[in-house]
C-alpha positions in Angstrom: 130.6 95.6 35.6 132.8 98.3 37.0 135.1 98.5 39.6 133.5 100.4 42.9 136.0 101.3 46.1 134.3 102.4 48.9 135.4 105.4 51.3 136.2 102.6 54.1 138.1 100.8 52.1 140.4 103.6 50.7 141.2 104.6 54.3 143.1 101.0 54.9 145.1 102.3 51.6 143.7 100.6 49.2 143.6 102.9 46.7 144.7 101.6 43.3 142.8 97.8 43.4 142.6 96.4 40.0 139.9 93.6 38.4 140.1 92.2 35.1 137.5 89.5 33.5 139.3 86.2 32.4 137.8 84.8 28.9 138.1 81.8 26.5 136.7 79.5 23.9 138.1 76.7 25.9 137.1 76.0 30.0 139.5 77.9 31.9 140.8 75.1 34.6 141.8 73.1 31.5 145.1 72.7 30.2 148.8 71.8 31.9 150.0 73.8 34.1 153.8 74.6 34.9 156.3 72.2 36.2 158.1 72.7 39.2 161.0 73.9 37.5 159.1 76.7 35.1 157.7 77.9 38.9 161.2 78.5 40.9 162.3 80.4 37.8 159.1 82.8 37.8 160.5 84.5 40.7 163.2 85.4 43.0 162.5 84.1 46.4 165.1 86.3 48.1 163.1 89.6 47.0 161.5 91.1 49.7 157.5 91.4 49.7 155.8 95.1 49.9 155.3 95.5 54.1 152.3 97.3 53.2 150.5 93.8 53.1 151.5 93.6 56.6 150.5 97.1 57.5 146.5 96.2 55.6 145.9 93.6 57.6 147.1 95.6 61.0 144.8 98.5 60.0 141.5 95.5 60.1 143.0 94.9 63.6 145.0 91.6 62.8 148.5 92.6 63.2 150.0 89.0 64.1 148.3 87.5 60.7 150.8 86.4 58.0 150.0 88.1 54.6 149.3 85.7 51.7 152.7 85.9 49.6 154.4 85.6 52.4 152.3 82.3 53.5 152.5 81.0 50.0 156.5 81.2 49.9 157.1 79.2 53.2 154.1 76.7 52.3 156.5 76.1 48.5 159.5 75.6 50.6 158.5 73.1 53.1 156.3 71.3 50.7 157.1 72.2 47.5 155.8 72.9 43.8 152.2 71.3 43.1 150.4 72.7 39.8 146.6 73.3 39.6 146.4 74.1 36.0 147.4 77.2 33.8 145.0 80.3 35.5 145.3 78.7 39.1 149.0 78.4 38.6 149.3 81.9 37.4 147.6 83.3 39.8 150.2 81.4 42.3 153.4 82.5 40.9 151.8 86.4 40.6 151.4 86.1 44.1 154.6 84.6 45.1 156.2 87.5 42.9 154.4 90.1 44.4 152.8 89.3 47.9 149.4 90.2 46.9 146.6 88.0 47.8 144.8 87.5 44.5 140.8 86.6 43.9 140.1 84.4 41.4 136.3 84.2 40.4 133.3 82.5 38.7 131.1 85.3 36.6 127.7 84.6 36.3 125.2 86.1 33.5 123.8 89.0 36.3 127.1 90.0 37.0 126.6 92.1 33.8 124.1 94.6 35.8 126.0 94.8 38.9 129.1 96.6 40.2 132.2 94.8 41.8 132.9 96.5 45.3 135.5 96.8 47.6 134.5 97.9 51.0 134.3 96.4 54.6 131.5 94.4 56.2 128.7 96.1 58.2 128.3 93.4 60.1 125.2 91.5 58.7 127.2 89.8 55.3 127.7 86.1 55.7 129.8 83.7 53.4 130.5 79.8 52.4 134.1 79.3 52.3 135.5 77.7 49.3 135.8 73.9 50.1 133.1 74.1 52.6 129.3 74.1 53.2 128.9 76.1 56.6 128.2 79.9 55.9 129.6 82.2 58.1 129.1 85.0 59.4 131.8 87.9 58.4 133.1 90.5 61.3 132.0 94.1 61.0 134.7 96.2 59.6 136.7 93.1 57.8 137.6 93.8 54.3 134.8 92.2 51.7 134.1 92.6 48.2 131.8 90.8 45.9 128.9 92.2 43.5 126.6 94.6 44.4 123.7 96.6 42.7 121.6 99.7 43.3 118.5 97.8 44.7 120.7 94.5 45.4 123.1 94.2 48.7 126.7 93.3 48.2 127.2 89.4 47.8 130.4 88.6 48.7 133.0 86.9 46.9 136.0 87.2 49.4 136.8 87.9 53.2 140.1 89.6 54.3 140.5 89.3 58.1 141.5 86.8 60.3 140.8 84.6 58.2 141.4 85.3 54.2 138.7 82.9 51.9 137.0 83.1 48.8 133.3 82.1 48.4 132.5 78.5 47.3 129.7 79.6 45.0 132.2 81.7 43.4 134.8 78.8 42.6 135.4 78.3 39.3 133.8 75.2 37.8 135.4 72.8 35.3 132.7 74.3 32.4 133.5 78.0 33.4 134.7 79.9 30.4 134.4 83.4 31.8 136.2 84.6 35.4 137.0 87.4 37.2 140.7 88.6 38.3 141.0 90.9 41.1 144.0 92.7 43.0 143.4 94.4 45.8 146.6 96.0 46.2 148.5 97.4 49.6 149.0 100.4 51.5 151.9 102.7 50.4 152.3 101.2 47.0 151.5 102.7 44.0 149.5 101.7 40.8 152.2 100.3 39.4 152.6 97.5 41.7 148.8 96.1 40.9 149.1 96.6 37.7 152.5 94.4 37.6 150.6 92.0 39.4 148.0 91.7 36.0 150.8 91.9 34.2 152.5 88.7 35.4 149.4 86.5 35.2 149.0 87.7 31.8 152.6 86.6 31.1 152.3 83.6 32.4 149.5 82.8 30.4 150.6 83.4 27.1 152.7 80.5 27.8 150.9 78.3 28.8 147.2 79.2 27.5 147.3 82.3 25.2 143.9 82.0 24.0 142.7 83.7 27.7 142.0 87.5 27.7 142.1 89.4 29.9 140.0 92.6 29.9 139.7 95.5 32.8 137.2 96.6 34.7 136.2 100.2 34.1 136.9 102.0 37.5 134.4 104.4 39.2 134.2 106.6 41.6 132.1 105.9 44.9 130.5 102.7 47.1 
């Protein structure tokens, strides 16, 4: 699998995403995850978050949505700390470090042959929210990516609009021992800032569960 950015989607700014496959002997939603305590000191809540989060989801034409660090820092100060294991937890304080609205995804054996890209919806894509069983249809010009082949249309894993969900067939499962990591990144940040994002999950796994890897996608040209 390699990592595909299409023309659309590098005109939002989106120019340095990065994906990186999640493996381990053990299922990945297993383990303890970090106390409340090990949470508040994985980042400074006082740091300001990159505005070009803000200025992504104005360019889809949703100016007045919040951007997901900055949703994820209120919701842990009004209700507080709740752990959903090691990777999920991660994934949380990456994002409350950084802003970025991280996908977090099931891999299934013919992912190998496909490409993972980024692009926006035509128009015709639908998707099943996680925690949900309706499919809906996706707005033309929102932000989607998912796996897509040369003779296969994209399926998506994620929707960035108005509304900002990940695909319930996509969710990890308790027996998954293989996921997929992606960071879409901002306008007017560098590579630096998504690859600090990998960074920090990686950190905060060697803590807690050091026997996951973490591998990256190869990037490519094109979509």
């Amino acid at each position: 699998m390699r990592l595909l950015v299409s023309e659309e989607a590098r005109s939002l700014g989106l120019i340095n995403p990065r994906a990186w496959q999640l493996t381990a002997d053990a299922p990945l939603l297993g383990g303890e995850g970090l106390s409340a305590r090990q949470a508040a000191a994985s980042y400074d809540a006082d740091t300001a978050l990159p505005q070009g989060y803000r200025k992504l989801l104005a360019g889809l034409g949703y100016p007045d949505v919040v951007p997901a660090g900055e949703r994820l820092r209120t919701l842990l100060a009004t209700r507080g700390w709740r752990s959903h294991g090691p990777v999920v937890d991660a994934v949380s304080v990456a994002t409350l470090r950084h802003g970025a609205g991280i996908g977090l995804h099931r891999l299934l054996p013919t992912d190998a042959e496909r490409d993972l890209l980024i692009g926006r919806a035509k128009g015709g894509e639908r998707i099943v929210p996680a925690f949900s069983t309706r499919s809906r249809p996706i707005p033309a010009g929102d932000l989607i990516y998912g796996a897509a082949g040369p003779e296969v249309d994209l399926e998506p894993f994620a929707w960035l609009g108005r509304r900002d969900c990940d695909s319930a067939e996509r969710q990890l499962t308790e027996s998954d021992h293989q996921g997929l990591l992606v960071v879409l990144g901002c306008p007017d940040e560098d590579a630096g800032h998504t690859d600090a994002i990998g960074a920090t999950v990686a950190e905060v796994l060697r803590s807690v569960r050091p026997d996951i890897t973490l591998t990256p996608l190869s990037p490519a040209t094109g979509g």
